[in-house]
N, C-alpha and C positions, 0 to 999 in steps of 0.2 A: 662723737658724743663726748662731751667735754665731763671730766670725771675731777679735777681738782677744786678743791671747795673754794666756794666765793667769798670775797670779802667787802660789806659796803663801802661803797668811794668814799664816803666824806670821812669812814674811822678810818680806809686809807691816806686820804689826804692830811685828818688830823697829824696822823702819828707822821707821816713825811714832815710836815713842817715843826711838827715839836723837836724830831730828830734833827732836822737841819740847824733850828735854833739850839740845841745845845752843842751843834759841833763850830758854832761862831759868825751861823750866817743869820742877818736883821732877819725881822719877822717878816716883811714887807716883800725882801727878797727869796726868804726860805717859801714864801706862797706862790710866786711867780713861776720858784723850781720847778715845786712839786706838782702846779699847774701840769707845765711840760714834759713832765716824765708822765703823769697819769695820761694827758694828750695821747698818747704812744700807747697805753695799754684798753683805752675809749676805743682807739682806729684799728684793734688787735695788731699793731705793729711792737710785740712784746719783746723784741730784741731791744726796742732803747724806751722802755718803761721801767718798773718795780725791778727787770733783772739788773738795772743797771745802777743803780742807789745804792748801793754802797761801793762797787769794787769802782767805778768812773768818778765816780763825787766824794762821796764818805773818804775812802780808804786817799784818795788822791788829798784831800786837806788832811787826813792825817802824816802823809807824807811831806806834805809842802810843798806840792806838784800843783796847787790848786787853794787860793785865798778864799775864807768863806766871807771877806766884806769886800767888797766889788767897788774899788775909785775910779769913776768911769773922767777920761779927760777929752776932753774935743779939741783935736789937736787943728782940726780945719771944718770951716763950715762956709758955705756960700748960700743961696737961697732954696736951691735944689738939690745942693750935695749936704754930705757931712763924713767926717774920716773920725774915728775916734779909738782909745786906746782903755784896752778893758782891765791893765795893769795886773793881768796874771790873775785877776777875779771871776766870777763864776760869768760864763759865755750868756748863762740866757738870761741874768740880769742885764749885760747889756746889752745884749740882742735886742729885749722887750725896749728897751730906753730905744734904742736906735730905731725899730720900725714906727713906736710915737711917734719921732721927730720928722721922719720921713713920709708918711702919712699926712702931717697938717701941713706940708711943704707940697706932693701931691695935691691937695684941697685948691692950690692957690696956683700952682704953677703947671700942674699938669702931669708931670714927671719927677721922681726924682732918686736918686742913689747915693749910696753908702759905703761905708767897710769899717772892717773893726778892727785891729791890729791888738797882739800880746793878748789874745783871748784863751777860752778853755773849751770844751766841749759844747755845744748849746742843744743840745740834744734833736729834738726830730728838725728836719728843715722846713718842714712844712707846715710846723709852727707859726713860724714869721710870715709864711705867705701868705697863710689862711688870717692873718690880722688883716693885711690888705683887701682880703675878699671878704672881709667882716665890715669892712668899710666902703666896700662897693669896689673895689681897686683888684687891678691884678698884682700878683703880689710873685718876684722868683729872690733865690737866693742859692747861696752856695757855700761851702766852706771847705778847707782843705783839713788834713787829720796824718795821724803817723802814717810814716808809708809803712805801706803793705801789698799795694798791688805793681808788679811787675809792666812795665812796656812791653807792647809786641815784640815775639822773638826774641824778649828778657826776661830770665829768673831772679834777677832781683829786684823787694820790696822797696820801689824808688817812691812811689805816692802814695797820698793817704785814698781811703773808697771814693771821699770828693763828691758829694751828693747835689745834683744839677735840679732844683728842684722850682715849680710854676703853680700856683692854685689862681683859679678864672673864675669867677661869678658867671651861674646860668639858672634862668628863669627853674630850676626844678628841685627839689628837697636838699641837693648837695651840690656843691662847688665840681667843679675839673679840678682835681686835684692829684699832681704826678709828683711823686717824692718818691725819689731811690737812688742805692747808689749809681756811679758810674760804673763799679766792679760786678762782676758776676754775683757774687755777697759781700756781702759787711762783715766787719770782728764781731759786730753785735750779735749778728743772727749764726756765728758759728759760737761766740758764747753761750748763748742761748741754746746750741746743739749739747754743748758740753757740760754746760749746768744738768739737761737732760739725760744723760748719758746715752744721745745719737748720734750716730756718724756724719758727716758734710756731704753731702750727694757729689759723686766722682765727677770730673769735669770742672771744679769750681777753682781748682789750688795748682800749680806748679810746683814742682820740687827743683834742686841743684840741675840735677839729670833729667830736665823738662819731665819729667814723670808726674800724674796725679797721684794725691792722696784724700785718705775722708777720714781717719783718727783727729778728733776735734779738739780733746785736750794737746795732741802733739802738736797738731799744725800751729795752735797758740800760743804755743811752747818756741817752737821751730821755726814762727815767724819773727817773734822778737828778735832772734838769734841770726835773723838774715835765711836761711834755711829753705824758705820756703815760700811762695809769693802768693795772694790774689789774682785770678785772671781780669781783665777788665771786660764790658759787657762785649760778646761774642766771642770770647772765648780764645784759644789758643791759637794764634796765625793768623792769616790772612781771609782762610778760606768761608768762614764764618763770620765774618765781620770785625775782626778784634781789635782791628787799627780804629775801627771810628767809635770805639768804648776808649779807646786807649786817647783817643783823640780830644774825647770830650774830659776824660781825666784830667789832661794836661791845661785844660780851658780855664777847670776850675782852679789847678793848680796855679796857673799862672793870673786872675783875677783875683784868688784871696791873696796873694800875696805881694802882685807888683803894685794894685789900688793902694799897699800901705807902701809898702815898700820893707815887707816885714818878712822873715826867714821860711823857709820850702823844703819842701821834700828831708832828706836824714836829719835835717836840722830841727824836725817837730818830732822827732823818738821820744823826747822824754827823757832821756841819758845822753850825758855829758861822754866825752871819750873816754873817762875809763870805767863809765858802768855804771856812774849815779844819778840818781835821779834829779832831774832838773825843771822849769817848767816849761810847759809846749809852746807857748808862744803862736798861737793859729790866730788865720786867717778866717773873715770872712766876708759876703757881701753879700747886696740887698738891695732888689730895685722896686718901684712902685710905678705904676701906670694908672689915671686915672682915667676910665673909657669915656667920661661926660667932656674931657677934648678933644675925643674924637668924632664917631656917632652916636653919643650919648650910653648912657649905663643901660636903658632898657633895651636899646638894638643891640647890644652888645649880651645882652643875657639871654636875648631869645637864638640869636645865631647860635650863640654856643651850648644852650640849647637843646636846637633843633639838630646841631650834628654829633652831639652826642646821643640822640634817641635816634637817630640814624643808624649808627654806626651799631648799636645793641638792635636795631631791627633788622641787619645786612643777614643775608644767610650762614647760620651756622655751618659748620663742620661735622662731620659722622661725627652722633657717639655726644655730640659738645649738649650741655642742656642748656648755657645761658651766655653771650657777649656782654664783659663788662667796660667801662668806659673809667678814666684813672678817677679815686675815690669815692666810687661804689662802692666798692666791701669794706672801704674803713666806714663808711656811711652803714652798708646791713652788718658791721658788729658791733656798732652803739645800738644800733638798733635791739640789739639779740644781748646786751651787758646791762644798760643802763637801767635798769630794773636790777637787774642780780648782783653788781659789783665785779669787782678784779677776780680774774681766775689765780690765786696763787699755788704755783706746784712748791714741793718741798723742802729744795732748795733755798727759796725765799723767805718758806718760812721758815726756817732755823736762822735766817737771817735777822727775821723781823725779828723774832723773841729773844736773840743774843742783842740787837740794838737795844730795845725793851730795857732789857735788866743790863745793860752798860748803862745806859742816861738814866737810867731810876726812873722811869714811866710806867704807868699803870693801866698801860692798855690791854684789856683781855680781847683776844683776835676768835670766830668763830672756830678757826681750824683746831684749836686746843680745846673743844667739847669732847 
């Protein structure tokens, strides 16, 4: 039962883009942002929505970690590629630039792919996939991020979560839509613990002394500091799978960054060697598939489809009450929001109200009745 009070989207989106615009970023672009972070709290993926505006974006332009005017340059373009360079500007201004470009190049040739070198965060990835499948197009993409997760049999933070992510068009209310990291969790969703004041569910962190931990402010503490790692998906060894989370880490790690030819792993921390802060410089890419070269867009939306209503009809499990299929549940939590607006907890709000009265805006938020 969700008990933190609602806020409507669009006073949220208002006050997201008034805020962006006063911290430097165009009007054009502060709407694209804020697009993508509310995206995130639409699909209840609330680890990189409203918690992440200010300490990811805000606080990072005020440090100088992060441009709020975006000089996007194409450093190469052929008819079905494009490599471009986002010059330490905000990642989902040029993200949105780059999946355009790639989309009306899909139209005409069929295929086609991207990367983006010297970017910032671009927040959810399935973002940009779901452009393609708004265009009838399967849509994947990837990006690298500070490290934090550890290789099999390693405790230290050598990669970033590295998020491997695909949305497919199918004939039924919602896309296939698979967006996660390759890590057991994301910094997001341990932020998001920590903002809460919850622990990290045991099994997810390595320590020096392979040891787990779940204190969430520490582990974010402890991983900047090298201290402490991310597992990647299956977990610790062998025995579980860990090598093929670990595997697919290293996929994205090596895609976002050899496509540019742009810096990996310790070299996206964020700090220089002795401790300042500097900018991250990531990686990313983006491909497009348009199904009408192959066997057209509508055989292509009934198969996927048919095996996704398949696979939610297969037999459950003791105990299980429902099979879902990837982007069902960000699908039933628009369903269950979009009437009622953003759930904000506490946290966010002391947020919004110290933004508020920093820029001199005059937005009265429900939670302050």
């Amino acid at each position: 039962m969700e008990t933190r009070p609602y806020v409507p989207w669009e006073l949220v989106s208002s006050f997201m883009v008034d805020v962006f615009k006063a911290y430097g970023v165009p009007e054009e672009d502060a709407k694209i942002c804020t697009d993508v972070l509310l995206e995130s709290d639409r699909r209840g993926i609330e680890s990189h929505g409203c918690n992440r505006f200010k300490p990811i974006y805000l606080d990072r332009i005020k440090n100088g970690t992060l441009l709020p005017v975006t000089k996007i340059d194409i450093l190469k373009e052929t008819p079905t590629t494009v490599v471009m360079d986002a010059n330490n500007g905000m990642g989902m201004v040029a993200s949105h630039k780059m999946m355009e470009m790639l989309i009306e190049k899909a139209k005409v040739y069929g295929m086609a792919g991207g990367a983006i070198m010297n970017s910032t965060h671009y927040g959810i990835a399935g973002y940009w996939t779901t452009m393609a499948e708004k265009a009838g197009m399967i849509g994947i993409s990837g990006t690298n991020a500070r490290p934090s997760v550890a290789p099999t049999f390693g405790v230290e933070p050598m990669m970033g979560t590295n998020p491997l992510t695909f949305t497919m068009p199918t004939d039924e209310a919602f896309p296939f839509n698979f967006d996660c990291a390759t890590s057991t969790i994301q910094n997001g969703k341990i932020e998001f613990y920590a903002r809460s004041g919850k622990p990290t569910p045991a099994g997810l962190v390595v320590t020096k002394d392979g040891e787990t931990r779940t204190d969430s402010a520490g582990i974010l503490k402890d991983m900047r500091a090298g201290n402490c790692a991310l597992l990647p998906l299956g977990g610790l060894g062998e025995e579980t799978g860990g090598y093929k989370g670990y595997g697919f880490t290293a996929i994205v790690e090596i895609l976002s960054a050899a496509l540019t030819g742009g810096p990996f792993m310790k070299a996206l921390s964020g700090k220089d060697a002795q401790g300042n802060n500097q900018m991250y410089r990531l990686g990313h890419f983006f491909f497009v598939i348009n199904p009408e070269f192959f066997m057209g867009l509508d055989t292509f939306k009934k198969t996927a489809g048919d095996i996704c209503r398949s696979l939610r009809a297969s037999e459950k499990a003791p105990g299980a009450q429902q099979i879902y299929t990837a982007g069902e549940k960000e699908y039933l939590a628009w369903q269950e929001r979009k009437d009622k607006g953003v759930p904000v907890g506490e946290a966010i709000q002391k947020e919004f109200i110290a933004l508020r009265d920093e820029c001199g805006l005059s937005y009265h938020f429900p939670f302050e009745d």
